[in-house]
N, C-alpha and C positions, 0 to 999 in steps of 0.2 A: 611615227613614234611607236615602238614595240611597247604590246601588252604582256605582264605577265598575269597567269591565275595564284590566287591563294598559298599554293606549293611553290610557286617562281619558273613555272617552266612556259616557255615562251608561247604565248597565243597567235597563231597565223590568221591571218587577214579572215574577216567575217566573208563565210558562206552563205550566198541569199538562194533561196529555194527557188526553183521558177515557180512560175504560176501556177500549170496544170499540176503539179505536185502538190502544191497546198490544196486544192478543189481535189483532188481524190483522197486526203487525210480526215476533210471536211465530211464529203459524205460517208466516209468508213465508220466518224467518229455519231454521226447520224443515224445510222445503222445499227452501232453499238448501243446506242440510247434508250434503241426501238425494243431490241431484246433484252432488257435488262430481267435481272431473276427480281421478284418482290422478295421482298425482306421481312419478315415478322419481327415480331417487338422478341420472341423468345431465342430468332435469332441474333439479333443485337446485342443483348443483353447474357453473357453466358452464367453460369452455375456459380464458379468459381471466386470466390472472394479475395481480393488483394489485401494481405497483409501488412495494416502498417511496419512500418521499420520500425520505430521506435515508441512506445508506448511510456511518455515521462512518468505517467503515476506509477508502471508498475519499476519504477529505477528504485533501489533498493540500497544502494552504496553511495557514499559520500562524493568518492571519486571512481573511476576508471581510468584501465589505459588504454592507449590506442590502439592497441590488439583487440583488447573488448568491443570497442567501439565499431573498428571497422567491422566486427563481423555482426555487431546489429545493424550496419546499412551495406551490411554485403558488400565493401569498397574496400580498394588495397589504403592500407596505411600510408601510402605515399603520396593519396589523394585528399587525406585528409590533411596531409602535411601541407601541400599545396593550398587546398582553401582557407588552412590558415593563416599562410600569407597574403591572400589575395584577398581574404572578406576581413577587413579589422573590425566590425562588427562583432566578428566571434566571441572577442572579449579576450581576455589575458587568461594564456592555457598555463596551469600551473605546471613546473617542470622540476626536479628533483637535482640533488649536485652532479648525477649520472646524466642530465640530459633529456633520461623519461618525460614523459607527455602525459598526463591527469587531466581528464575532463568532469567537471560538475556538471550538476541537473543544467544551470544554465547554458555552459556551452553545446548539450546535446540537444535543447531544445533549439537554438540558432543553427545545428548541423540539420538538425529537421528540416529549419524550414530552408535551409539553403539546400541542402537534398530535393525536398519541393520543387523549387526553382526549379534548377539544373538539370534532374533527370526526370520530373514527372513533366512540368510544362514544357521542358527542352530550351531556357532560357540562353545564351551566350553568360559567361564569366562576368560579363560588363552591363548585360543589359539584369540582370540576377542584381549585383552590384547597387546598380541604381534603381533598382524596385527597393531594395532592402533600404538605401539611404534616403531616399524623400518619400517611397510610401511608406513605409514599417507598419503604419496602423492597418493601413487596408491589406498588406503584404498578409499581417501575421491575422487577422480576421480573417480572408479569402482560408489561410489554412486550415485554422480552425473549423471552419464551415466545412471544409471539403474531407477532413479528421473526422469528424461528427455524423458528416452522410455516410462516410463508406462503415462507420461502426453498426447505423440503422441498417445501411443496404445489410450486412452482413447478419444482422439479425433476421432481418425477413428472408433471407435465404435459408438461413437455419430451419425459422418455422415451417416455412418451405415444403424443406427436404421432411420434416418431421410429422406436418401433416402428411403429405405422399406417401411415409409410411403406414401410419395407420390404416 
């Protein structure tokens, strides 16, 4: 029976490695282990604060459109169009006799955390999906906790930098 991958193009017959090839990867990968560089905590951890995307308190207008929108989550407008079809979660995007697309505080706070999913945790479409429809509570808790440390982290960075000046 012919395999195909993901994209459809045809998978040929599994190659097995012989032996003595895996036992020289083995001890390569042994070796590599041996010299590893140590890592300090200030390497890990760099300078730089990530900004949230979307900050609901400071939303100021009733509505938005999706021009606005995409460029507070840095994403083409045609992806938000997508996950409006694909999350009904989103809730009912209010639209004008033109067509236009209007978002309230609520639906930018469901793009948040679907943004969350999708490009922070690197969730699939579907498994995103089903986090949002049987967990919601832990879903949108996890976010919030995770909203909350990086506003602290960003703060102690601040002082940080501001002690070091002194």
């Amino acid at each position: 029976m012919d395999q195909f991958d993901l994209f459809g193009n045809k998978i040929e017959g599994e190659r097995k490695a012989p032996k003595k090839e895996v036992q020289k990867t083995e001890k390569k990968a042994a070796a590599k282990t041996t010299t590893a560089k140590k890592v300090s905590l200030q390497d890990a951890v760099p300078d730089t604060v990530r900004e949230d995307k979307v900050d609901e308190k400071e939303l100021t207008k009733v509505y938005y459109t999706i021009s606005e929108v995409a460029k507070m989550f840095d994403v083409n407008a045609s992806l938000l169009r997508f996950w409006e079809k694909e999350f009904k979660e989103l809730g009912k995007i209010k639209k004008n006799k033109k067509g236009d697309r209007y978002y309230n505080k609520h639906n930018i706070r469901s793009l948040n955390i679907i943004y969350y999913l999708l490009k922070e945790q690197k969730m699939t479409i579907a498994g995103a999906r089903n986090m949002i429809k049987n967990k919601r509570k832990s879903t949108v808790a996890q976010f919030d906790m995770v909203e909350n440390l990086q506003k602290i982290r960003g703060f102690l960075v601040n002082l940080k930098t501001a002690l070091k000046e002194e």
